[in-house]
mmCIF entry with sequence, helices, sheets and N, C-alpha, C, O atoms, coordinates in Angstrom:
data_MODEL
# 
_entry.id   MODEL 
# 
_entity.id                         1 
_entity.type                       polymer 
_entity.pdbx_number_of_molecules   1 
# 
_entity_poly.entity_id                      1 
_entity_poly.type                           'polypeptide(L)' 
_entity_poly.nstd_linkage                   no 
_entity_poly.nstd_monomer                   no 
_entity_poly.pdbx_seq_one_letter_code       
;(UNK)(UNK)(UNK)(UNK)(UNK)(UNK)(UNK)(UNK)(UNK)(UNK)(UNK)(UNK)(UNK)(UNK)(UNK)(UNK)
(UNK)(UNK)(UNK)(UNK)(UNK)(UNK)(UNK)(UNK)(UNK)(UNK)(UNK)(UNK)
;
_entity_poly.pdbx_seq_one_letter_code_can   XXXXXXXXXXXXXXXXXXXXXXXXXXXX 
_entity_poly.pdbx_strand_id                 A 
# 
loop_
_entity_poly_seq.entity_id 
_entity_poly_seq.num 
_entity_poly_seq.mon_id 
_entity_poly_seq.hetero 
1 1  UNK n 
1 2  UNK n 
1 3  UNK n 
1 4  UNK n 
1 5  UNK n 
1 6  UNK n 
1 7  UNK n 
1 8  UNK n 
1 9  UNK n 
1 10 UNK n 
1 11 UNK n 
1 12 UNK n 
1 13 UNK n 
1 14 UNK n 
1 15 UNK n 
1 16 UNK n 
1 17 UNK n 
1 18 UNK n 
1 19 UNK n 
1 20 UNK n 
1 21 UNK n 
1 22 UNK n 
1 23 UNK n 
1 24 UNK n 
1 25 UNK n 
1 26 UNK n 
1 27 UNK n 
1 28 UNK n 
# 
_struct_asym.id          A 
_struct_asym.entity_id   1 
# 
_struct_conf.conf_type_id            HELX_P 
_struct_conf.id                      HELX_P1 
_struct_conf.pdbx_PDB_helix_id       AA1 
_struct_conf.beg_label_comp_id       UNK 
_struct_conf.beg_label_asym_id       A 
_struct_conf.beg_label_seq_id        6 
_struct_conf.pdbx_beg_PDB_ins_code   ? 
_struct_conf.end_label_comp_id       UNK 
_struct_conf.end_label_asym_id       A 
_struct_conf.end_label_seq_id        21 
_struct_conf.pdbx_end_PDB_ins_code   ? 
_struct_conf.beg_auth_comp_id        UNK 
_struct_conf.beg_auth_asym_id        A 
_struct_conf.beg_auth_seq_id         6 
_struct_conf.end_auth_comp_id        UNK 
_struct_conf.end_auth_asym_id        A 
_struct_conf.end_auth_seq_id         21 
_struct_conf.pdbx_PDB_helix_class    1 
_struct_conf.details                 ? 
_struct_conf.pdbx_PDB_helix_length   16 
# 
_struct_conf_type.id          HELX_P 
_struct_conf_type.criteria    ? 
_struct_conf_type.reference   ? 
# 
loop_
_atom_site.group_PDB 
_atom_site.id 
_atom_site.type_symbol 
_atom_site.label_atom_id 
_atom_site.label_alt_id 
_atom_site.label_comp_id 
_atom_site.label_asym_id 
_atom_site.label_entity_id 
_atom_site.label_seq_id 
_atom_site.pdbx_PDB_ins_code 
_atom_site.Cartn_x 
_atom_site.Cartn_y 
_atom_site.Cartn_z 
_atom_site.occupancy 
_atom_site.B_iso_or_equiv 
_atom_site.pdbx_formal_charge 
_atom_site.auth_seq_id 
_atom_site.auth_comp_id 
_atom_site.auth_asym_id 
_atom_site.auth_atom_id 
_atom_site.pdbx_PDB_model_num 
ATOM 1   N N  . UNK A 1 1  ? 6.161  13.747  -10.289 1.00 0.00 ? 1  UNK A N  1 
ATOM 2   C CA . UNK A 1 1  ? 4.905  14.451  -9.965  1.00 0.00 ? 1  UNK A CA 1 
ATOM 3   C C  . UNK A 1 1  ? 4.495  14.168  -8.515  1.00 0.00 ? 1  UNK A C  1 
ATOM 4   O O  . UNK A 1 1  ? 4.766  13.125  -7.921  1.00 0.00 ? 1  UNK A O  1 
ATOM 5   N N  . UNK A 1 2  ? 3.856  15.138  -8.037  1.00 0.00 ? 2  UNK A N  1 
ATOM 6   C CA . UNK A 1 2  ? 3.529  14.828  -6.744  1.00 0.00 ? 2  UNK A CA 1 
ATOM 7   C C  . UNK A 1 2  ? 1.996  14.041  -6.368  1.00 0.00 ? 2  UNK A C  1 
ATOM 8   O O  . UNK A 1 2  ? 1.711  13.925  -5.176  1.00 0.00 ? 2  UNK A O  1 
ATOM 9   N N  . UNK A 1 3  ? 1.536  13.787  -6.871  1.00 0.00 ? 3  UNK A N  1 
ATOM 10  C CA . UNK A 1 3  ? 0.269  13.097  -7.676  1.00 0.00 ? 3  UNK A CA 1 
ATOM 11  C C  . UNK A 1 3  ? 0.975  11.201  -7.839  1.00 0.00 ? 3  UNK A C  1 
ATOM 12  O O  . UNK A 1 3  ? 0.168  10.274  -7.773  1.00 0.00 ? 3  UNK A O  1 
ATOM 13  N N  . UNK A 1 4  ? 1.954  11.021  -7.971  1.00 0.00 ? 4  UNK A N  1 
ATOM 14  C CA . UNK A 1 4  ? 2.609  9.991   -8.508  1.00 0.00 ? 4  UNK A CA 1 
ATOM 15  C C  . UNK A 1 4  ? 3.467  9.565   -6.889  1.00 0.00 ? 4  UNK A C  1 
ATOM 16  O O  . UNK A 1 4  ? 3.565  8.364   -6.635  1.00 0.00 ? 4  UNK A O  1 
ATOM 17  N N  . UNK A 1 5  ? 3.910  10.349  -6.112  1.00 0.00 ? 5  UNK A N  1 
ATOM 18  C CA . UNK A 1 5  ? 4.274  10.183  -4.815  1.00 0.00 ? 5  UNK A CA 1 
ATOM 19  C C  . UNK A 1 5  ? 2.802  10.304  -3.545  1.00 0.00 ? 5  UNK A C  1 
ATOM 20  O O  . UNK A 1 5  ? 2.357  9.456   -2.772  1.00 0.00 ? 5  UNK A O  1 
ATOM 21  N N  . UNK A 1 6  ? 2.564  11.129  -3.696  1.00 0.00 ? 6  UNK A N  1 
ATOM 22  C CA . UNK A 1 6  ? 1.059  10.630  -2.998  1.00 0.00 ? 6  UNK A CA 1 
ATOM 23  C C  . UNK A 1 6  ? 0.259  9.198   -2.992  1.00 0.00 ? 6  UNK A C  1 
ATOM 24  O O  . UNK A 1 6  ? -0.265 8.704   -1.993  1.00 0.00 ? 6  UNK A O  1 
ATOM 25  N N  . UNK A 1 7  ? 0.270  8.724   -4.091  1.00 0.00 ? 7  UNK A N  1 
ATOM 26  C CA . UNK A 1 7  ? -0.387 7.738   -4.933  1.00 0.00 ? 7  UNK A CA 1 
ATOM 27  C C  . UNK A 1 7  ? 0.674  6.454   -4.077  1.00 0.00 ? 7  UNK A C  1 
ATOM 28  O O  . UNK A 1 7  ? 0.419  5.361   -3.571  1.00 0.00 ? 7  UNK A O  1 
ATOM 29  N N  . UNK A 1 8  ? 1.583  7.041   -4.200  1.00 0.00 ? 8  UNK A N  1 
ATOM 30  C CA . UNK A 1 8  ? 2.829  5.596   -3.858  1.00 0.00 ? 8  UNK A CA 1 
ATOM 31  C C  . UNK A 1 8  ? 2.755  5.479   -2.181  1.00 0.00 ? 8  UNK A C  1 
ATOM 32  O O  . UNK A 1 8  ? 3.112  4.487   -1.546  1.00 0.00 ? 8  UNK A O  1 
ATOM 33  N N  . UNK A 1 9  ? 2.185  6.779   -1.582  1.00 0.00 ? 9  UNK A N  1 
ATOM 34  C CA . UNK A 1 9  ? 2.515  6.285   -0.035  1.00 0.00 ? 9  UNK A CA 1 
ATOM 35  C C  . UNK A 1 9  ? 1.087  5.645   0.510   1.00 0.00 ? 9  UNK A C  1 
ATOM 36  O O  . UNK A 1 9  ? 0.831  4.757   1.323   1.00 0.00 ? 9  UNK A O  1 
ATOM 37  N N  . UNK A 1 10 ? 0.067  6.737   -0.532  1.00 0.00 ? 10 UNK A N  1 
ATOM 38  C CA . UNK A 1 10 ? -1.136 5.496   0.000   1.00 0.00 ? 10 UNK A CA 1 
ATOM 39  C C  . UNK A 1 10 ? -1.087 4.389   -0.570  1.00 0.00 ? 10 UNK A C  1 
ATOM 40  O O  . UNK A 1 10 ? -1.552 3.709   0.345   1.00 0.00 ? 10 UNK A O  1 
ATOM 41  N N  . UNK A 1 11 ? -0.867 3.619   -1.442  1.00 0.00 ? 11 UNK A N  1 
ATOM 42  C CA . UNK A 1 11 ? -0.807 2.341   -1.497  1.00 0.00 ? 11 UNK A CA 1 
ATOM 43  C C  . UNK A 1 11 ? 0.323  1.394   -0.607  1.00 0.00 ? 11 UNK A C  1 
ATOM 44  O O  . UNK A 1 11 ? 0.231  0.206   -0.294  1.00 0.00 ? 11 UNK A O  1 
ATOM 45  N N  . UNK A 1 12 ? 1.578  2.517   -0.281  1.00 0.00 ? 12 UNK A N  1 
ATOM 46  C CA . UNK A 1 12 ? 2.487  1.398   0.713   1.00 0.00 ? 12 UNK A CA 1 
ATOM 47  C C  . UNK A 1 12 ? 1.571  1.683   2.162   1.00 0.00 ? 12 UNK A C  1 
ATOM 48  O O  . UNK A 1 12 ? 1.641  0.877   3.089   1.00 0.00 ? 12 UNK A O  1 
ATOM 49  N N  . UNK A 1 13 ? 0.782  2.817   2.236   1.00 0.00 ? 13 UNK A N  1 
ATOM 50  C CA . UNK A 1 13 ? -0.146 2.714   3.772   1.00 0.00 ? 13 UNK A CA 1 
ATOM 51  C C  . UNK A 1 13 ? -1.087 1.554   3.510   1.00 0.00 ? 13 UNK A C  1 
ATOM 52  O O  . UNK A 1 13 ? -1.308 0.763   4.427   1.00 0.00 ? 13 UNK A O  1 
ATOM 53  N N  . UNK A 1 14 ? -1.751 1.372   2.130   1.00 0.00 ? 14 UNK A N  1 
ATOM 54  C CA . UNK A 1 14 ? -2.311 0.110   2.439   1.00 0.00 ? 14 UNK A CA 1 
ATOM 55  C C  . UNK A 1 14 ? -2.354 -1.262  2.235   1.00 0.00 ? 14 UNK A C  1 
ATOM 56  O O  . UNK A 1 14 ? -3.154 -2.167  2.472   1.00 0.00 ? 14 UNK A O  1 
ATOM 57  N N  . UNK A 1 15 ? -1.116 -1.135  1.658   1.00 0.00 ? 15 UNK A N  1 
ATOM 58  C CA . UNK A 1 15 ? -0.473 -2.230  1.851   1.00 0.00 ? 15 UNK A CA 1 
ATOM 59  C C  . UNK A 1 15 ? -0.146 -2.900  2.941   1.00 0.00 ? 15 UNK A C  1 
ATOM 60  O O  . UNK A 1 15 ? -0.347 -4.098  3.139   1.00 0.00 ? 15 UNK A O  1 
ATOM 61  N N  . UNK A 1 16 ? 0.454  -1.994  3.785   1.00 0.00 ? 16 UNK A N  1 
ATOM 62  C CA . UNK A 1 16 ? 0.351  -2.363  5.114   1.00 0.00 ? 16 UNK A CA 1 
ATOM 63  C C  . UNK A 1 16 ? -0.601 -2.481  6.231   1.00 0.00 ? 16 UNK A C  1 
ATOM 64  O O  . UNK A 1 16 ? -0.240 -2.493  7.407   1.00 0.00 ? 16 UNK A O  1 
ATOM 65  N N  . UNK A 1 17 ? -1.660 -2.557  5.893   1.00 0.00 ? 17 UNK A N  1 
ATOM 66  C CA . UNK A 1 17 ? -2.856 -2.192  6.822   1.00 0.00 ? 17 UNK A CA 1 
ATOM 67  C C  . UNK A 1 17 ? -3.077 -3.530  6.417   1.00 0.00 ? 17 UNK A C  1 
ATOM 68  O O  . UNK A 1 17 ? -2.999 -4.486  7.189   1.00 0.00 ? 17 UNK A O  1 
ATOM 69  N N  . UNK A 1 18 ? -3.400 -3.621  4.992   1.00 0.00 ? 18 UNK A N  1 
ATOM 70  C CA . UNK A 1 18 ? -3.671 -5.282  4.289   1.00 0.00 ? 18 UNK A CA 1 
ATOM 71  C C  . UNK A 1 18 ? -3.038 -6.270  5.181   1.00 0.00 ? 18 UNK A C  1 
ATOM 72  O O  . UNK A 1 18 ? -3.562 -6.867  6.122   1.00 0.00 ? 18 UNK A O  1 
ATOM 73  N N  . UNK A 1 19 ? -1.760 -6.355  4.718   1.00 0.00 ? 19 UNK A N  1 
ATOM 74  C CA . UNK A 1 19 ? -0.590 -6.794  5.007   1.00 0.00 ? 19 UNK A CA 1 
ATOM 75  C C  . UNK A 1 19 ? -0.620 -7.380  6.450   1.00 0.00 ? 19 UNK A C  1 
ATOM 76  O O  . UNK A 1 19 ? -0.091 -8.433  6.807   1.00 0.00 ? 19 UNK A O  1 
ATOM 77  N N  . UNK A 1 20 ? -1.200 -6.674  7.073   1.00 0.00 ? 20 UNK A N  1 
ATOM 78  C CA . UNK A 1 20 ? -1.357 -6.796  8.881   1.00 0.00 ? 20 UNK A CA 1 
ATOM 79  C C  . UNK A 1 20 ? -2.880 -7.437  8.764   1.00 0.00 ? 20 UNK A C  1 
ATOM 80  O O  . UNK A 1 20 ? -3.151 -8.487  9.347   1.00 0.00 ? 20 UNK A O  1 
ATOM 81  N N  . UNK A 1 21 ? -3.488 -6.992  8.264   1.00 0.00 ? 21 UNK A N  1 
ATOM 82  C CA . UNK A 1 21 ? -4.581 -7.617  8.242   1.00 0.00 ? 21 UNK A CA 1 
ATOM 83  C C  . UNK A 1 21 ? -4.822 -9.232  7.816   1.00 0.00 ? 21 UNK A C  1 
ATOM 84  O O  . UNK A 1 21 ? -5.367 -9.966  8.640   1.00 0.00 ? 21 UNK A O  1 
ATOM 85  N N  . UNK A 1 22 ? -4.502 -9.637  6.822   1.00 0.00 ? 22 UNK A N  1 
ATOM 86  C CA . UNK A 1 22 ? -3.999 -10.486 6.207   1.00 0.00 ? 22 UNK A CA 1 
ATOM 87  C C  . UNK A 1 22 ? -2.934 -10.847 5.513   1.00 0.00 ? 22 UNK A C  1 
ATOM 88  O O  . UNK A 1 22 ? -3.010 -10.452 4.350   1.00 0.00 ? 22 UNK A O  1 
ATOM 89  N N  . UNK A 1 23 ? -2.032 -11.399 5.741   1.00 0.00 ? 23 UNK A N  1 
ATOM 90  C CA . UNK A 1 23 ? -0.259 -11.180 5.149   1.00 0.00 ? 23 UNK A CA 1 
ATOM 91  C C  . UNK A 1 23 ? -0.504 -12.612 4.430   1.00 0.00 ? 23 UNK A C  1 
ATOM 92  O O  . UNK A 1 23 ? 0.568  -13.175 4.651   1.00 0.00 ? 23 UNK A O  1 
ATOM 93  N N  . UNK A 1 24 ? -1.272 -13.485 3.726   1.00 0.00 ? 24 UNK A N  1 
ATOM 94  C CA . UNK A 1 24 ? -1.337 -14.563 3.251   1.00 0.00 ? 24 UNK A CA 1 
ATOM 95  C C  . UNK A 1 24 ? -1.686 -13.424 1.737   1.00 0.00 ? 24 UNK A C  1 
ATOM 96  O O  . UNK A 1 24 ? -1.233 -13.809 0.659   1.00 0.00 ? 24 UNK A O  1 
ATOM 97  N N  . UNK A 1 25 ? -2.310 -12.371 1.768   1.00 0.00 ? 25 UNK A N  1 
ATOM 98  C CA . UNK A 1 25 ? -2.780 -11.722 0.347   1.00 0.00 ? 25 UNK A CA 1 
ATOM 99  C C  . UNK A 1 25 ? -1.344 -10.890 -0.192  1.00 0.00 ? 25 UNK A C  1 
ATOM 100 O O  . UNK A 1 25 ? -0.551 -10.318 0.557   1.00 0.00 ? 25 UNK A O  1 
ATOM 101 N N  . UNK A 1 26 ? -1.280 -10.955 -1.150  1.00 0.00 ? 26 UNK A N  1 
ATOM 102 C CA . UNK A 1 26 ? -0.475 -9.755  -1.522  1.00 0.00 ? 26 UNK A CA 1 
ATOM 103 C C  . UNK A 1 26 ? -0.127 -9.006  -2.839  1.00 0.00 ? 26 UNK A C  1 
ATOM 104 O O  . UNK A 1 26 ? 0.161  -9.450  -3.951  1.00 0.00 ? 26 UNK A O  1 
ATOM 105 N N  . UNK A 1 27 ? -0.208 -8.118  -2.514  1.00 0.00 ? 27 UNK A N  1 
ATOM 106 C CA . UNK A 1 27 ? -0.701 -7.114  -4.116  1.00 0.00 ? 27 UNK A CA 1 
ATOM 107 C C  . UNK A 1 27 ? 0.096  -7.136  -5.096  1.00 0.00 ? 27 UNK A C  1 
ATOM 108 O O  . UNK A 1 27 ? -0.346 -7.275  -6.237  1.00 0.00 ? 27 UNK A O  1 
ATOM 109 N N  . UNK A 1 28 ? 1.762  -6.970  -4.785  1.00 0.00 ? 28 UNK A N  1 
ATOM 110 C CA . UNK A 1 28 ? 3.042  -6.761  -5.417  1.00 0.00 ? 28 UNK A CA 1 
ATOM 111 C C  . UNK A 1 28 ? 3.114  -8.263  -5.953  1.00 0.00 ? 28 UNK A C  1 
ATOM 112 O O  . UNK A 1 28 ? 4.085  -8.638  -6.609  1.00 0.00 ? 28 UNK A O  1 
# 
């Protein structure tokens, strides 16, 4: 579904925003 790929790139976008922000947190 494209609903299910959308979903997956905003969370790897904020993952990485996190990630850069604080890389001591992590979601996965």
């Amino acid at each position: 579904m494209m609903m299910v790929i959308v979903n997956m790139t905003v969370m790897n976008i904020l993952e990485t925003k996190t990630l850069k922000t604080k890389n001591k947190k992590r979601w996965w």
